[in-house]
TIRO-165829 format. One line per 3 residues: for each residue x, y, z of C-alpha. Coordinates in nm, 2 decimals, always signed. Layout:
X/Y/Z  ...
***
This chain:
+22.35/+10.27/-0.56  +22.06/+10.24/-0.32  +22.25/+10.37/-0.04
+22.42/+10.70/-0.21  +22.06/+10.77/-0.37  +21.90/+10.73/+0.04
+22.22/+10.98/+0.12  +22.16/+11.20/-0.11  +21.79/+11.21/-0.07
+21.87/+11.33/+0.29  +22.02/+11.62/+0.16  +21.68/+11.72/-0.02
+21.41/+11.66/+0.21  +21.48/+11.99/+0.44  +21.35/+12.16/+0.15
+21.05/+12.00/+0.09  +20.96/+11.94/+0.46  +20.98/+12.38/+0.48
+20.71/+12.37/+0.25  +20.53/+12.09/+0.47  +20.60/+11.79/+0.26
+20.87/+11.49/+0.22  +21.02/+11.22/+0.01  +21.06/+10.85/+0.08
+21.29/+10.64/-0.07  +21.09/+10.30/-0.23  +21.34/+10.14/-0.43
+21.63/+10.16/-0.70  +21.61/+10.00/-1.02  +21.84/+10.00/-1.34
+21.89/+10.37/-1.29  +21.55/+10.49/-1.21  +21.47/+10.64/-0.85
+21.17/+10.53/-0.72  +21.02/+10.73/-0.44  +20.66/+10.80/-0.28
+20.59/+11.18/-0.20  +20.46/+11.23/+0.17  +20.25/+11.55/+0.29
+20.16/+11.84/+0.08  +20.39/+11.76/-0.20  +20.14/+11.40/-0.21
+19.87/+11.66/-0.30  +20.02/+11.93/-0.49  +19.98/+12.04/-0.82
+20.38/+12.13/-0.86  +20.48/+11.80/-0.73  +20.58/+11.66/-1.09
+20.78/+11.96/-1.12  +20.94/+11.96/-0.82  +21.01/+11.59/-0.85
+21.16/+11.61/-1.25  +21.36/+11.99/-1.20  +21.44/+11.93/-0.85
+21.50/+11.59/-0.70  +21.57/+11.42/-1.02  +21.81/+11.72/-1.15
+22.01/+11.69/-0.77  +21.99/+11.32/-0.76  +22.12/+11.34/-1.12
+22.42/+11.55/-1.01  +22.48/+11.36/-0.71  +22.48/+11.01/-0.77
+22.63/+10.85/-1.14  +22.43/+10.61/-1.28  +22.08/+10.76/-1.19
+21.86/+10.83/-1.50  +21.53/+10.90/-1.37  +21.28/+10.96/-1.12
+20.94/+10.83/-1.05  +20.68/+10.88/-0.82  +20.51/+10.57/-0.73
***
């Protein structure tokens, strides 16, 4: 699951890296995402939101067995 959650992640981080910031992948556990937000999105108020509504609702629709995702 690791590696279609890294692939699919891929497919994300143009749109955060237009706004200046990033995603990294830190690990994949029992359904839950993991990941560590880089650049503006590490300081931004609307990280949370971007990180529940749009990485976790994608990652959701891309890859079965994902339930969450954290910020670490």
């Amino acid at each position: 699951m690791k590696a279609e959650v890294a692939k699919a992640l891929e497919e994300v981080r143009p749109h955060l890296q237009v706004d200046g910031g990033d995603v990294e992948l830190v690990d994949v556990e029992d359904g839950i995402v993991k990941v560590r937000l880089k650049g503006a999105c590490a300081g931004c108020p609307m990280s949370q939101m971007t990180l529940k509504w749009g990485v976790e609702s994608f990652l959701k629709k891309k890859v079965p067995g994902v339930k969450s995702v954290e910020a670490v």
